[in-house]
C-alpha positions as CSV (number, residue, x, y, z in Angstrom):
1,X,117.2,136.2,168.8
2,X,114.1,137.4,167.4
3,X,110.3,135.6,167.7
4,X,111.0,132.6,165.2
5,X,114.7,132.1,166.6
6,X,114.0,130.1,169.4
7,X,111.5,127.4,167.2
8,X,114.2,127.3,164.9
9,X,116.7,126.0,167.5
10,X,114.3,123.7,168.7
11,X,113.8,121.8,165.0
12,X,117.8,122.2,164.9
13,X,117.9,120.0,167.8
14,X,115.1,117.5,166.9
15,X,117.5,117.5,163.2
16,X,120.3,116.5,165.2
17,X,118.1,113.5,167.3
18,X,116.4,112.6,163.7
19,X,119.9,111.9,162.5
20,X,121.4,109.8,165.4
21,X,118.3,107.9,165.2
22,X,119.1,107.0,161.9
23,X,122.4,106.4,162.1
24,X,122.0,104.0,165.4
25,X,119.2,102.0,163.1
26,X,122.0,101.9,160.2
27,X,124.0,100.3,163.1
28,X,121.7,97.9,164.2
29,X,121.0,96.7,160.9
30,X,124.7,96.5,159.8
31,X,125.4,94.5,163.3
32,X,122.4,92.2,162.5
33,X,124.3,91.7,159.6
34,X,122.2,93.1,157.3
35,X,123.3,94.9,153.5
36,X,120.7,97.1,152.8
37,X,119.5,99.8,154.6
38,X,116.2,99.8,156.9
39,X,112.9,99.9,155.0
40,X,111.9,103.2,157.1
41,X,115.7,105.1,156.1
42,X,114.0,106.5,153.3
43,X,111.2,107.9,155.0
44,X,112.9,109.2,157.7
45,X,115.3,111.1,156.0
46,X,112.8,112.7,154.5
47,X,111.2,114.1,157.8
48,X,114.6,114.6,158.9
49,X,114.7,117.3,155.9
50,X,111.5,118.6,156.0
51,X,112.6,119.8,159.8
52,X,115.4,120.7,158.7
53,X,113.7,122.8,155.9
54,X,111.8,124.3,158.5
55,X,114.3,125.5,160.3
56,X,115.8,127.5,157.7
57,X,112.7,128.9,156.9
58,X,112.3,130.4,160.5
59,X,115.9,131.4,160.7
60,X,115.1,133.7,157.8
61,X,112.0,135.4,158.6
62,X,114.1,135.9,162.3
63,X,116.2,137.8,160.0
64,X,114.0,139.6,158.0
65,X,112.8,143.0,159.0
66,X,109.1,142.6,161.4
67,X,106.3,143.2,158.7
68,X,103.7,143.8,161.8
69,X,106.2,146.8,162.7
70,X,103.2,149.9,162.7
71,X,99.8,147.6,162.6
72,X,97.6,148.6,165.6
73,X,97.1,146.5,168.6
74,X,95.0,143.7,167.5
75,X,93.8,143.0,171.6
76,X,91.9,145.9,171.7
């Protein structure tokens, strides 16, 4: 697993929580007996995707070839 590899897994994970938290509120509201979904569903969907976007985007520069490969040591 290169650099990016191990953020990648840790958006993949926070995916995974975004989703059961929207599923339990989904649950919730349907037990409370309501028949639309939660006001916030919307919006939360949409971070869920924009970390899951992330993720992918990480996964591929992990997989791309290092473009700092030969640049001089920037400490110095």
């Amino acid at each position: 697993m290169g650099d990016f590899g191990s953020f990648a897994d840790r958006l993949e994970a926070l995916t995974a929580d975004l989703d059961e938290f929207a599923f339990d509120r989904l649950r919730t509201a349907a037990a409370d007996g309501h028949t639309t979904r939660p006001a916030s569903d919307r919006e939360l969907t949409k971070a869920r995707r924009a970390v899951e976007k992330a993720a992918h985007i990480l996964r591929r520069l992990d997989e791309e070839p290092d473009d700092l490969a030969g640049v001089a040591d920037l400490d110095r």
